[in-house]
N, C-alpha and C positions, 0 to 999 in steps of 0.2 A: 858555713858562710863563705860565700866568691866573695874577693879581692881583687880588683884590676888595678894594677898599678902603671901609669902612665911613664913614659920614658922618651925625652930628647934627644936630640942629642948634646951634650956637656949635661946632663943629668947626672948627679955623680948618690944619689943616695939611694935609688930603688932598690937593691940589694938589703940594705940595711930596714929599709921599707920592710919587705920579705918577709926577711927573718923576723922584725919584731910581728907581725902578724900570724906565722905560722907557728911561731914558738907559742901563741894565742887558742891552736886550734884551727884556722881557719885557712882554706885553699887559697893559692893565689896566684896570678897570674900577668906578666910584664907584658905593657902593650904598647907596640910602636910607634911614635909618633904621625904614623903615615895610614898608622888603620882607620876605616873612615868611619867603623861601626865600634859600639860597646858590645862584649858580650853580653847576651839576652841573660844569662847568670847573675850577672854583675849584683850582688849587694850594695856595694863600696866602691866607690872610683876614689882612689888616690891621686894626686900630681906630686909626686914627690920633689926634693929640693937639690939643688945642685946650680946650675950656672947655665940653663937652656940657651943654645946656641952663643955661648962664650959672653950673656950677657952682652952683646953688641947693640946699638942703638939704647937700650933702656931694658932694666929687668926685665922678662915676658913679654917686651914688646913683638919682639918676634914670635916666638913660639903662640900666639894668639892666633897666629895665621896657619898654622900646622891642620891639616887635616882632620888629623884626628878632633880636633875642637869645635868643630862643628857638631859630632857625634859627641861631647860634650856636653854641651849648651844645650840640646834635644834630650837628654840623658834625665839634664838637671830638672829640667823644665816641663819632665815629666814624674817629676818629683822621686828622682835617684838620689842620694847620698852622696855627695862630694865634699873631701878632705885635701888643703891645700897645703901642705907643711912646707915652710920658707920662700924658695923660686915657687914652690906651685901657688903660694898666696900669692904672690906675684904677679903670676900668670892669670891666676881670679880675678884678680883688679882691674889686668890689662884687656881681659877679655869682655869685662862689664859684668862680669858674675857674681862679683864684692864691690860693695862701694868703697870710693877711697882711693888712694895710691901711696905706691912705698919709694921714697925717696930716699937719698943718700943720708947715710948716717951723721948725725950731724957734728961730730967730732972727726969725719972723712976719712976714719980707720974700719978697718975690717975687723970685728970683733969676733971671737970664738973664746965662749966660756960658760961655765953653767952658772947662769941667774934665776935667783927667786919669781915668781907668779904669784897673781891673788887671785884665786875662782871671782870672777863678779856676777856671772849670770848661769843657773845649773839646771834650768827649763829648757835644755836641747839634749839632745840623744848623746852628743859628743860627752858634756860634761855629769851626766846625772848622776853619777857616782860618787861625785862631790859636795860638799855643803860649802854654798856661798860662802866668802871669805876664808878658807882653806889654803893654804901658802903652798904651792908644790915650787919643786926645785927641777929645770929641767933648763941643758944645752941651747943654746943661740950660737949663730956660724954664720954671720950676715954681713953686709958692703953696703947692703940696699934696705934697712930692715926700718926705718925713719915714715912711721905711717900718716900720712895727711889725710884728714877730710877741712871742708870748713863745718864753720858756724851751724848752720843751718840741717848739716849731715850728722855731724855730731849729735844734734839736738834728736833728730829720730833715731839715729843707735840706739842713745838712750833712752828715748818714749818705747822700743821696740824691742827693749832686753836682746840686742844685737853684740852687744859687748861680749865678750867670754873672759878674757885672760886681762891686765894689766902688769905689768912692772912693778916689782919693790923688791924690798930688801928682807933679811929672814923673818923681822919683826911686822911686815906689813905697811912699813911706810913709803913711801913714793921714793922708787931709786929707778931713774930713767937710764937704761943706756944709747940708746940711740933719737932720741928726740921727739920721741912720735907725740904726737896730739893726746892729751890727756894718758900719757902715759900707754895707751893700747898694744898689747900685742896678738892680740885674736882677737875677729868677729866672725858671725855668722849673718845670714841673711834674712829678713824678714820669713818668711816660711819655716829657718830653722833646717834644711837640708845640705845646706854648702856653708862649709866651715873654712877659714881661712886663718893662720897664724905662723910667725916666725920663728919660734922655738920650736924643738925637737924632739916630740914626746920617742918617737922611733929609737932615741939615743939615749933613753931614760928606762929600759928596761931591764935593769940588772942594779941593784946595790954596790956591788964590788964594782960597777963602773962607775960609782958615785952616784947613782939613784935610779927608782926603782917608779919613781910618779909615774909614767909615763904610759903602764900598763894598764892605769885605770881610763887614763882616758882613750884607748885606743879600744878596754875593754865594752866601752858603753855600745860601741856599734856591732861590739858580738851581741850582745844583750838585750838588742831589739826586740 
């Protein structure tokens, strides 16, 4: 399985990106924000997370207009697999490839620590390795991690099993850290090929780093 992993600059995870994929089995390959094409290999387009152009003007606002996102959006749209982890959820949102938007956290700290997940939706290729309701424990590193939709957006997430991940605590009760709308920290998109969330399954690959979640979900797109 090919991996491209997409790179800004202030990108600061694609390495970490890498290695959890390659430690997977699977080739990969970093791609500059300036290439205008996907490789035709591509499996997996990643955007990894980091701080795409120092976070100026608004998370991904910038990095939207990069190049390479045009070959993107053509990528998606021809039904490629895309995986957004953190700035690259970000970047999904700003580019109109996730619905939503991720706002400032609403306690306007920068949080970095590993918080609980509940599986909500396990009908996508990301998560099918799981059984809904499933608690995984995996890293958060976010400024900007506070996800909005309204009313009305909300309400087809969830006629559209769009949802993936929520917030809580070990036991599964609602423990929000940064504010977002019904708790959310991952969606996908109607169709199911563009995944988008805040935490860091990439940083969840080893027990001795404090957990090991993170291989199942990364593992479902070997698995195709």
């Amino acid at each position: 399985m090919k991996v491209a992993i997409l790179q800004f600059p202030g990108t600061n995870c694609e390495y970490d990106t890498q290695h959890a994929f390659e430690s997977l089995g699977a080739q990969t390959e970093i791609l500059w924000h300036k290439s205008e094409t996907i490789p035709s290999d591509t499996d997996l387009l990643v955007i990894a997370g980091g701080f795409s152009y120092g976070d100026y003007l608004r998370s991904g606002a910038i990095a939207k207009f990069s190049p390479v996102m045009k070959a993107v959006t053509k990528y998606a749209d021809n039904g490629g697999k895309v995986l957004g982890i953190c700035n690259g959820f970000q970047v999904l949102t700003e580019a109109g490839l996730l619905p939503g938007a991720l706002k400032r956290n609403e306690n306007l700290h920068f949080i970095s620590k590993h918080h609980h997940l509940k599986v909500i939706n396990n009908d996508n290729i990301f998560l099918k390795k799981f059984n809904v309701g499933d608690i995984l424990n995996i890293p958060i590193a976010h400024h900007d991690g506070n996800y909005y939709i309204d009313e009305a957006g909300l309400k087809e997430l969830n006629d559209n099993n769009q949802i993936l991940l929520k917030y809580c605590d070990e036991n599964a009760e609602d423990k929000n850290p940064n504010g977002s709308v019904d708790s959310i920290a991952g969606i996908c998109n109607k169709e199911k090929n563009i995944f988008g969330l805040m935490p860091h399954p990439e940083r969840a690959m080893e027990s001795l780093l404090g957990s090991d979640d993170g291989v199942k979900m990364l593992e479902g797109f070997l698995t195709a």
